[in-house]
N, C-alpha and C positions, 0 to 999 in steps of 0.2 A: 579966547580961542578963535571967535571968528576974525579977530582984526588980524591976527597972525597967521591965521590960514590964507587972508588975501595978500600978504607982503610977496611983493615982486622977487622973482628967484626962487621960490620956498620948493624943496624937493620933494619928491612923491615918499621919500622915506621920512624924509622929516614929519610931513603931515599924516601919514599912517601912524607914526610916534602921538602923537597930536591926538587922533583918537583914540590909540591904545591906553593912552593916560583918561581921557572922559571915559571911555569904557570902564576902568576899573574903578573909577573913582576914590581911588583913596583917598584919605581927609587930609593930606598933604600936599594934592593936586592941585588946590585949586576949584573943583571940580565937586566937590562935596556938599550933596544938599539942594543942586540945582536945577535936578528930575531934567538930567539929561536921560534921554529912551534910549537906549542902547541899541534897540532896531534901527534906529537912522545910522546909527556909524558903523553895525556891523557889515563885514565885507560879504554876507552869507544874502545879505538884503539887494533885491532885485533892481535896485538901481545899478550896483557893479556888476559889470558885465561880465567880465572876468576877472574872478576876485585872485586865482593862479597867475595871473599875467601881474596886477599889482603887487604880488607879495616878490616876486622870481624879480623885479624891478629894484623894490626896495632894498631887496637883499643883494642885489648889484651896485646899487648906492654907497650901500654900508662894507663894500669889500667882502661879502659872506658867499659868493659865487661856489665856495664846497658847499653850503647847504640848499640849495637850490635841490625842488624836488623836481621827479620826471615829469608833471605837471606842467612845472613852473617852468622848466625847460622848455615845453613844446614838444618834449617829445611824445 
Protein backbone atom coordinates (compact mmCIF):
# COMPACT_ATOMS: atom_id res chain seq x y z
CA UNK A 1 0.00 0.00 0.00
CA UNK A 2 2.63 2.37 0.73
CA UNK A 3 4.71 1.89 -2.53
CA UNK A 4 1.59 2.57 -4.43
CA UNK A 5 0.52 5.45 -2.55
CA UNK A 6 3.90 7.03 -3.53
CA UNK A 7 3.56 6.21 -7.50
CA UNK A 8 3.76 9.35 -9.51
CA UNK A 9 0.12 10.53 -10.80
CA UNK A 10 -1.86 8.55 -8.23
CA UNK A 11 -5.22 10.48 -7.61
CA UNK A 12 -6.85 11.66 -4.47
CA UNK A 13 -9.77 9.24 -5.32
CA UNK A 14 -7.54 6.50 -6.04
CA UNK A 15 -5.66 6.75 -2.67
CA UNK A 16 -9.04 7.37 -0.57
CA UNK A 17 -10.00 3.82 -2.41
CA UNK A 18 -6.56 2.74 -1.05
CA UNK A 19 -7.60 3.35 2.59
CA UNK A 20 -11.03 2.57 2.27
CA UNK A 21 -9.75 -1.06 1.49
CA UNK A 22 -7.04 -1.07 4.70
CA UNK A 23 -9.84 0.33 6.61
CA UNK A 24 -12.14 -2.59 6.10
CA UNK A 25 -9.83 -5.06 5.96
CA UNK A 26 -11.29 -7.66 4.42
CA UNK A 27 -9.23 -10.94 4.08
CA UNK A 28 -9.31 -10.41 0.38
CA UNK A 29 -7.47 -7.24 0.68
CA UNK A 30 -4.64 -7.83 1.12
CA UNK A 31 -4.68 -6.08 4.23
CA UNK A 32 -5.67 -8.81 6.57
CA UNK A 33 -3.95 -9.46 9.79
CA UNK A 34 -1.57 -6.62 9.58
CA UNK A 35 -2.97 -4.33 12.67
CA UNK A 36 -3.37 -1.67 10.37
CA UNK A 37 -5.06 1.28 13.32
CA UNK A 38 -7.79 2.46 11.46
CA UNK A 39 -7.26 5.89 13.43
CA UNK A 40 -4.33 6.70 10.98
CA UNK A 41 -6.38 6.50 7.73
CA UNK A 42 -9.61 7.64 9.01
CA UNK A 43 -10.60 11.07 7.48
CA UNK A 44 -12.34 11.92 10.94
CA UNK A 45 -8.48 12.04 12.44
CA UNK A 46 -6.97 15.46 13.04
CA UNK A 47 -4.41 15.27 10.54
CA UNK A 48 -7.16 15.91 7.61
CA UNK A 49 -8.04 19.17 7.67
CA UNK A 50 -10.86 19.03 5.80
CA UNK A 51 -12.05 15.60 5.59
CA UNK A 52 -15.48 17.45 3.35
CA UNK A 53 -13.06 18.99 0.98
CA UNK A 54 -11.20 15.40 0.29
CA UNK A 55 -14.44 13.34 -0.19
CA UNK A 56 -16.34 16.53 -2.57
CA UNK A 57 -12.78 15.89 -4.59
CA UNK A 58 -12.74 12.39 -4.93
CA UNK A 59 -16.21 12.32 -5.93
CA UNK A 60 -15.18 14.72 -8.68
CA UNK A 61 -12.67 12.19 -9.84
CA UNK A 62 -14.91 9.44 -10.09
CA UNK A 63 -17.61 11.44 -12.18
CA UNK A 64 -20.22 11.40 -8.90
CA UNK A 65 -20.50 15.36 -8.86
CA UNK A 66 -24.73 14.50 -8.23
CA UNK A 67 -23.54 13.08 -4.95
CA UNK A 68 -21.67 15.70 -3.55
CA UNK A 69 -22.90 16.89 -0.28
CA UNK A 70 -23.62 20.78 0.67
CA UNK A 71 -20.42 20.38 2.75
CA UNK A 72 -18.60 19.02 0.12
CA UNK A 73 -19.72 21.70 -1.97
CA UNK A 74 -18.66 24.71 -0.01
CA UNK A 75 -21.55 25.60 0.33
Amino acid sequence: MTIHLQKSGLCLSESMLLFDIALNQDEDSGFSGIGVDPSYLDLSNSVFVNAHFLRGVSKLQNNKSHELTRRERGS
